[in-house]
C-alpha positions in Angstrom: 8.3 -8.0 -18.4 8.9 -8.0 -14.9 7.5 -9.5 -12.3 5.8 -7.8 -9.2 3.1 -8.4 -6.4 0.6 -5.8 -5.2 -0.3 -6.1 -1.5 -3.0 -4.8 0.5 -4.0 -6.2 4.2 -7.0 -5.3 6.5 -7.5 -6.4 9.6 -9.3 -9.8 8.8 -7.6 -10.4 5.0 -5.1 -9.9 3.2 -5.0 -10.0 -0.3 -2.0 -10.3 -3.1 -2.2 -10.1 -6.2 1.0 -11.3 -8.4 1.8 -9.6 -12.2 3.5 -9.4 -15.0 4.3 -5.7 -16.0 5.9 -3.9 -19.0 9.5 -2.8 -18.8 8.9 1.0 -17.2 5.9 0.4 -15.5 5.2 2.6 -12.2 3.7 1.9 -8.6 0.3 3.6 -9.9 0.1 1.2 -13.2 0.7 -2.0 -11.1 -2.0 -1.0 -8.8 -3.9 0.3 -10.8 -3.6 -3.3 -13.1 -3.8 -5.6 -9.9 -7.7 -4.6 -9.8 -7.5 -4.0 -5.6 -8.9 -0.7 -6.6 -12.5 -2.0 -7.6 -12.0 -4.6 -4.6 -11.9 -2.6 -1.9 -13.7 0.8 -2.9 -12.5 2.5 0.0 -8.6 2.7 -1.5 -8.7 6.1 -3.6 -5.5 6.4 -5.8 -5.3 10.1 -5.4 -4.8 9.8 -1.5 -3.3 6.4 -0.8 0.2 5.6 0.2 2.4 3.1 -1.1 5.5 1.8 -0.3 8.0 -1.2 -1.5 9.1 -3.5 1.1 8.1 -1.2 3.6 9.7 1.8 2.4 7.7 4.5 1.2 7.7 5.5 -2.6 5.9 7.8 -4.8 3.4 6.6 -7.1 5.1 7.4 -10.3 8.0 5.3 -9.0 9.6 2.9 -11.8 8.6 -0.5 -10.3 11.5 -3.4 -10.7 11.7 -7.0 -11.0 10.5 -8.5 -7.5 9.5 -5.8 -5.9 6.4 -5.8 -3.2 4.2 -3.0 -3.6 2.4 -2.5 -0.3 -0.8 0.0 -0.7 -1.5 1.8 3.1 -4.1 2.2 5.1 -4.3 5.2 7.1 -3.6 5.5 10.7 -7.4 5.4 12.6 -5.0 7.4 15.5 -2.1 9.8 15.8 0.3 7.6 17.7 1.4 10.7 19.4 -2.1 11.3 20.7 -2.9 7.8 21.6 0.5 7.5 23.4 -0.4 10.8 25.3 -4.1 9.6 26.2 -2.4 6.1 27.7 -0.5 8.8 29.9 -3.6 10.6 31.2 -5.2 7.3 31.9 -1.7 6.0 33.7 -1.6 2.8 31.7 
């Protein structure tokens, strides 16, 4: 078994859930077992991000003793564009 935490933080909570996973197990089982999936309905597997200690990883990514899976939210806006309309504005 080895031991792993699932993380997922809004902007008022953040939740994490510690478990105890069979030797092999991936990002997508962990998360998938941690139950944040029927917690916050608006996390869908097929298009979430994930990382481990804040380094991006695929889902089918052998997870290891320790490890911090983090599940992402998207970006509300394109830094690029929000960094361009501070320009226009002069601030």
């Amino acid at each position: 078994m080895v031991n792993v935490e699932v993380v997922y933080a809004k902007p008022e909570e953040q939740v994490i859930v510690t478990l105890a996973m069979e030797e092999g197990a991936t990002v997508e089982a962990a998360i998938k077992a941690s139950g944040l999936l029927d917690l916050f309905p608006e996390i869908v597997l097929s298009e979430l991000k994930a990382g481990i200690f804040g380094v991006a990883c695929k889902l089918d990514q052998p997870v290891k003793e320790g490890d911090r899976i983090e599940i992402y939210r998207p970006l509300l806006h394109d830094p690029k564009e929000a960094r361009r309309q501070r320009a226009l504005k002069g601030g």
